[in-house]
C-alpha positions as CSV (number, residue, x, y, z in Angstrom):
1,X,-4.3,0.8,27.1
2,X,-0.6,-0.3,27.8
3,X,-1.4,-3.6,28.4
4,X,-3.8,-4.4,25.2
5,X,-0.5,-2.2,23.4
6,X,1.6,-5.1,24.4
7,X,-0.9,-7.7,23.5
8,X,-0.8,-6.9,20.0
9,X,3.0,-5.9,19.9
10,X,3.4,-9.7,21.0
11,X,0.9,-11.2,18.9
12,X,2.5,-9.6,15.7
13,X,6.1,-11.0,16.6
14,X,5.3,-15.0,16.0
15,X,3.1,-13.7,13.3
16,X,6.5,-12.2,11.3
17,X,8.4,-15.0,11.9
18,X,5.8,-17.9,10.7
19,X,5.2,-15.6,7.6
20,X,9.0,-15.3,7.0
21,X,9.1,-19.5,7.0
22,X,6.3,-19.6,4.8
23,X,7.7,-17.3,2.1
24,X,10.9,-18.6,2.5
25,X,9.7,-22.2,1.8
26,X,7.3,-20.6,-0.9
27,X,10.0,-18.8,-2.8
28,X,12.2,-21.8,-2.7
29,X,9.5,-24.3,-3.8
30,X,9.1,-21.8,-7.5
31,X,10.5,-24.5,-10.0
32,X,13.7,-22.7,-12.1
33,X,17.0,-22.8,-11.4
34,X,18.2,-18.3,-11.1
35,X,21.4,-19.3,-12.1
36,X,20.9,-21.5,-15.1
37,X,18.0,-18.7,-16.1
38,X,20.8,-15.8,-15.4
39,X,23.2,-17.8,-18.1
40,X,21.1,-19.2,-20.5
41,X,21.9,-21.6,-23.2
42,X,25.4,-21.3,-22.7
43,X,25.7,-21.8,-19.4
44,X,27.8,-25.0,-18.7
45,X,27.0,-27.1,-15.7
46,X,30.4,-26.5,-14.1
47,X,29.7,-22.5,-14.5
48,X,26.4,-23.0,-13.1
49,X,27.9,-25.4,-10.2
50,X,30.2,-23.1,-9.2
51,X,27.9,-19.9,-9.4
52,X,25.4,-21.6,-7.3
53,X,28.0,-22.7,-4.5
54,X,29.5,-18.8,-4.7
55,X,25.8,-17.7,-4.4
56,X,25.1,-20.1,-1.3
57,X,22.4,-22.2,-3.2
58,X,24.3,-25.6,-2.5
59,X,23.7,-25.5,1.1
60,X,21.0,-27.2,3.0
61,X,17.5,-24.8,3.2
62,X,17.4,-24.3,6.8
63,X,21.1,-23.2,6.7
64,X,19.9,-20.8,3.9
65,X,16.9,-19.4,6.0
66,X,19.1,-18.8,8.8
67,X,21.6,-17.1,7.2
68,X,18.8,-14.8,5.5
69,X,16.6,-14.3,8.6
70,X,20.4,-13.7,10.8
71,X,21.2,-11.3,8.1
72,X,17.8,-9.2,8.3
73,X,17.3,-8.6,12.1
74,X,20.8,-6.6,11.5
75,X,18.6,-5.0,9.0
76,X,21.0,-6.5,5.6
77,X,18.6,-7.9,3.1
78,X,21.7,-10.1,1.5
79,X,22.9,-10.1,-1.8
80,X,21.5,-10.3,-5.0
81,X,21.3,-13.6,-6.8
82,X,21.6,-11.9,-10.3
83,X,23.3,-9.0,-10.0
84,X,25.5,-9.8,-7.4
85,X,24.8,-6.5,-5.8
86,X,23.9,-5.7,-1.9
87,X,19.7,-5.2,-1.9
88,X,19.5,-2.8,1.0
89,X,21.2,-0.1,-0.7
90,X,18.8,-1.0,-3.8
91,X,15.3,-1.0,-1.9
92,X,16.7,2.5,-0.2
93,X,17.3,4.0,-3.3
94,X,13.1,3.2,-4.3
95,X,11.7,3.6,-0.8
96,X,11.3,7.6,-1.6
97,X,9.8,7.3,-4.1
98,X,7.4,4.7,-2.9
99,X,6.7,7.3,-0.3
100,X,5.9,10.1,-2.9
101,X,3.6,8.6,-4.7
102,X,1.9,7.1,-1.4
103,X,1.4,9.9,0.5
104,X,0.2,12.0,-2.6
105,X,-2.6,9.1,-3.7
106,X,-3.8,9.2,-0.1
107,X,-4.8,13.0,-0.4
108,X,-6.5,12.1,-3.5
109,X,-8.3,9.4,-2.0
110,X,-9.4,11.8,1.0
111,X,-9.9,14.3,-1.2
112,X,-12.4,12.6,-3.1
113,X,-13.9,9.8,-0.8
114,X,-14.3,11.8,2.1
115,X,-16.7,14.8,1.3
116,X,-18.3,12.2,-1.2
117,X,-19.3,9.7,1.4
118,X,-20.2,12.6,4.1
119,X,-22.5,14.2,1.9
120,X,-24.0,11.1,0.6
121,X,-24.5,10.0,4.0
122,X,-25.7,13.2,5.4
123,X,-28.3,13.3,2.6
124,X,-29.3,10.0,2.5
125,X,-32.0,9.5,-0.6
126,X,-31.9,13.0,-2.1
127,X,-30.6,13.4,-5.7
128,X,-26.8,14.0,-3.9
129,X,-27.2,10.3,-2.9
130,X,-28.3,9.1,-5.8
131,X,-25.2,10.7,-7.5
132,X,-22.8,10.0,-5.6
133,X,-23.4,6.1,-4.9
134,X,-23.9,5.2,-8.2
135,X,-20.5,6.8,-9.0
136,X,-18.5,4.9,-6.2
137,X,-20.2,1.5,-7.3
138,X,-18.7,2.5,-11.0
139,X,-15.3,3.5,-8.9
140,X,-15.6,0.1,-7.4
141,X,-16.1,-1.8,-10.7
142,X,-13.2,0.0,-12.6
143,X,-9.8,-1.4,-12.6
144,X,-6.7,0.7,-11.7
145,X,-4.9,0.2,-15.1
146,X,-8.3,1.2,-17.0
147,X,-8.3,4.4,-15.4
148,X,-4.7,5.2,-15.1
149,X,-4.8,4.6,-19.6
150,X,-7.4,7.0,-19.5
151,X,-6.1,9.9,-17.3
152,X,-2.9,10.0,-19.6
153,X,-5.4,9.7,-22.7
154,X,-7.2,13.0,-21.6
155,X,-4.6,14.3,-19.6
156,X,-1.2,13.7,-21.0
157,X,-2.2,12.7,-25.2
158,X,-5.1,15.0,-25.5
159,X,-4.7,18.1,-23.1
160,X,-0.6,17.9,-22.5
161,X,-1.4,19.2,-19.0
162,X,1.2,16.2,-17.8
163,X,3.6,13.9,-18.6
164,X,2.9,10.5,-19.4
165,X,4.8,8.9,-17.2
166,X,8.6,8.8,-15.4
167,X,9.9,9.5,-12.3
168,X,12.4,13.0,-10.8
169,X,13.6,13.2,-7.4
170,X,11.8,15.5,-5.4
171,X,15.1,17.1,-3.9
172,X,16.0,17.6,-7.8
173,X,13.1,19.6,-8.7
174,X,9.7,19.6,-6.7
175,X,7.9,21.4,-9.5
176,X,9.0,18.3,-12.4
177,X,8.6,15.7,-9.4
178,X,5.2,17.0,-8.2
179,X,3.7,17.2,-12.0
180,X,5.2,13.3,-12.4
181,X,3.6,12.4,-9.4
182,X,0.0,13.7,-10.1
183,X,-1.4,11.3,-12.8
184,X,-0.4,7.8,-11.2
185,X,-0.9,9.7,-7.8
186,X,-4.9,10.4,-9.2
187,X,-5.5,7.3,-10.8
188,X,-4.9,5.6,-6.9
189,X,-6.8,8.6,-5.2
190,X,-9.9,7.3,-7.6
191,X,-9.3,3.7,-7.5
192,X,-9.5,3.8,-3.6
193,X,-11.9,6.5,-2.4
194,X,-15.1,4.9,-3.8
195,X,-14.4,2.2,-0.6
196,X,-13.6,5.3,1.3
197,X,-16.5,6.9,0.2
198,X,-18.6,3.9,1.0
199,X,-17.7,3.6,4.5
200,X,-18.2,7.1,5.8
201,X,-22.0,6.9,3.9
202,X,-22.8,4.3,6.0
203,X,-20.9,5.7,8.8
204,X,-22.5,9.4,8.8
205,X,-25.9,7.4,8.1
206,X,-25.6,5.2,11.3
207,X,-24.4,8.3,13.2
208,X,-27.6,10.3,12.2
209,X,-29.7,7.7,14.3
210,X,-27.6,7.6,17.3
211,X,-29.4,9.3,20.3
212,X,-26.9,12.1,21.1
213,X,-27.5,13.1,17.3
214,X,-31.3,13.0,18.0
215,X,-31.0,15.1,21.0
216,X,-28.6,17.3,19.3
217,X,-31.7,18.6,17.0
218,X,-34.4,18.5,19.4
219,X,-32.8,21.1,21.5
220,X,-32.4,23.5,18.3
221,X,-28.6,23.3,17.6
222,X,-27.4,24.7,14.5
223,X,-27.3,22.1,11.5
224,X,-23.5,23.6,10.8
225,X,-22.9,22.4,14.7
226,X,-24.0,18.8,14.2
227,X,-22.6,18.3,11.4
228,X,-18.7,19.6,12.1
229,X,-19.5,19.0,16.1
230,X,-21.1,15.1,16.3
231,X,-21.0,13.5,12.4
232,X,-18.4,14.8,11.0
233,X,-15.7,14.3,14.1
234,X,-17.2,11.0,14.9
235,X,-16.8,9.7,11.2
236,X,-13.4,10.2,11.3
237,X,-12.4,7.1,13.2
238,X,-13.5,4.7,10.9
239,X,-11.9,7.3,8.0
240,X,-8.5,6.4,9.9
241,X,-8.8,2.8,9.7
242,X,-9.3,2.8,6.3
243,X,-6.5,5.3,5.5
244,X,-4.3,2.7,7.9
245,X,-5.3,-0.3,5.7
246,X,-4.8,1.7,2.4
247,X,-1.4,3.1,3.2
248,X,0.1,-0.6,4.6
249,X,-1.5,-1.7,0.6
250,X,0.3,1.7,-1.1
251,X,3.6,1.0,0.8
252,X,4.0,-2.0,-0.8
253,X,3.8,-0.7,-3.9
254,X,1.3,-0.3,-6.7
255,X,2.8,-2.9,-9.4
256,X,0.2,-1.7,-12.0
257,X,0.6,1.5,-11.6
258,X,3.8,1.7,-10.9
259,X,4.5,0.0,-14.8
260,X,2.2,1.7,-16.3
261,X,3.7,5.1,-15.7
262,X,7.1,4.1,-15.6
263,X,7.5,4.8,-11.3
264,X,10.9,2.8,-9.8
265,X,9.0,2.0,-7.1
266,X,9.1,-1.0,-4.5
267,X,6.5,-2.7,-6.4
268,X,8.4,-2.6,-10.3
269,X,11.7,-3.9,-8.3
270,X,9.6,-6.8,-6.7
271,X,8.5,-7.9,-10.4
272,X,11.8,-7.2,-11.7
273,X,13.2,-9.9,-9.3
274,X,10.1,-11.8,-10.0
275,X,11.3,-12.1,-14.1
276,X,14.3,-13.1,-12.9
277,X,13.8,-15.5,-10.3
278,X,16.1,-13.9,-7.7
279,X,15.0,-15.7,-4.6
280,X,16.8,-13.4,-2.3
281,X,15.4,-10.2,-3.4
282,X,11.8,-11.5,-4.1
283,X,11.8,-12.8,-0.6
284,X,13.2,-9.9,1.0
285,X,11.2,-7.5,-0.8
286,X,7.9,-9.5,0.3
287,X,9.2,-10.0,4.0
288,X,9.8,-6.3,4.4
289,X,6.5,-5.4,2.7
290,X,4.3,-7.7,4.8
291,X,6.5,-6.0,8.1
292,X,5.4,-2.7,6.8
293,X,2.0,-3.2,6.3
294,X,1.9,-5.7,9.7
295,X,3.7,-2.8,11.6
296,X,0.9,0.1,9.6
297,X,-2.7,-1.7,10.6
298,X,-0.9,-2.5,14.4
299,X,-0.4,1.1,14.9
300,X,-3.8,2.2,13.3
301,X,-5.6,-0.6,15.3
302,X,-4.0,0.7,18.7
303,X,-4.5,4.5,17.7
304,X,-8.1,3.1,17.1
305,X,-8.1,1.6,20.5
306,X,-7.3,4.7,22.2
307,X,-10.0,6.9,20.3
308,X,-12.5,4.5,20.7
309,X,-11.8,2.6,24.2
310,X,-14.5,0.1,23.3
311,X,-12.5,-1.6,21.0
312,X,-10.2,-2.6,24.3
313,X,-13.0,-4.5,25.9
């Protein structure tokens, strides 16, 4: 296990620092000058001269990179293009609520795709099945912004159970934060758990045929003891990998979402930057995203490893 650990730990380091050429080369090939859009009309080329050589865009690209990829492994994302303004301190200030509305879309999503899937699986071709596939086809087909307009049509315009949108710090006041949180929290939880719900069907109904399941029932055990005992522990494995893939997505942030309810998460700051063509922070943003979601499916895939040591062979 410790030596297929270090086998992937090694494989994901070249794997950063190509992706961080890539983007950097990416970003930088984006026709638009940031300086000349930050000024406008107005801007003389003198100004913009001089703002570009104060800003470190006059210098050669690789002298650029390395300044950028020196700066990051002592964990400072540089400065701001625009604003003139240190992006670490910025990107901390969103990260928690990032988290937030991560952590609470992932409960929907288990909440709803789990004991969908099970049951669908479990009773393969009864009317439960033919409920609750149907539904996570129509999940599947139905875009994120389609059903976060909708929850705040019935839920916010219609009912005034919630807020339509905004964001309060959870140290500030959990009750506010937690009722802020809930509609672009559900909206994920129902946009994801239809693939949830999809994989433990087939999961549970490849499970049901396995020979240990077979033998399970011929000598008489309980149906409560299969199911908790050999389906439903076994399904989990494949529940995690899922959750792992899901959560590296969520961490980067939910750009839809995230605008449509008015959530200053990591996503709305990368499209902010975006508008205004700040190299540095787009960059940076994307280069820690990709680490997070690199450093997510790494740990899922060796906690998968060491459930399931077939995966090691």
């Amino acid at each position: 296990m410790i030596r297929y650990a270090i086998n992937r730990i090694l494989i994901v380091i070249p794997l950063l620092l190509a992706l961080s050429v890539l983007l950097f080369l990416y970003v930088h090939a984006v026709p638009g000058d940031p300086i000349a859009g930050m000024l406008g009309p107005n801007g003389s080329p003198e100004l913009i001269a001089q703002l570009r050589a104060e800003r470190g865009l006059d210098r050669p690209l690789y002298v650029q990179y390395w300044d950028w990829i020196s700066g990051l492994a002592q964990g400072d994302l540089g400065i701001s293009l625009i604003s003139g303004q240190q992006i670490t301190p910025v990107v901390i200030n969103r990260i928690p609520a990032t988290f937030q509305l991560t952590f609470v879309s992932l409960f929907f999503t288990v909440l709803i795709g789990l004991p969908a899937g099970f049951l669908a699986g479990k009773y393969r071709g009864s009317w439960i099945d033919k409920i609750l596939s149907p539904a996570a086809l129509l999940g599947l087909s139905m875009p994120v912004f389609w059903i976060g307009t909708l929850l705040i049509l019935i839920l916010a315009v219609q009912l005034r159970w919630l807020p339509t949108g905004g964001y309060i710090p959870f140290a500030q006041s959990p009750v506010d934060s937690l009722r802020l949180t809930l509609m672009p929290a559900l909206a994920l939880g129902i946009h994801l758990s239809p693939f949830l719900a999809r994989m433990v069907r087939a999961t549970t109904i490849e499970l049901q045929q396995e020979q240990f399941v077979v033998q399970a029932r011929m000598k008489g055990l309980r149906s409560r003891t299969i199911t908790y005992r050999y389906l439903l522990r076994n399904a989990i494995v494949p529940v995690l990998v899922v959750l792992g893939l899901q959560l590296g997505t969520l961490l980067g942030g939910q750009v839809i979402v995230e605008q449509l309810f008015n959530w200053p998460g990591v996503g709305r700051l990368l499209v902010e930057g975006a508008i205004q063509r700040d190299y540095l922070m787009v960059q940076s943003l994307i280069l820690v995203v990709a680490t997070i979601y690199v450093i997510v499916n790494l740990g899922v895939e060796l906690l998968h490893a060491w459930l399931d040591p077939r995966v090691r062979l």
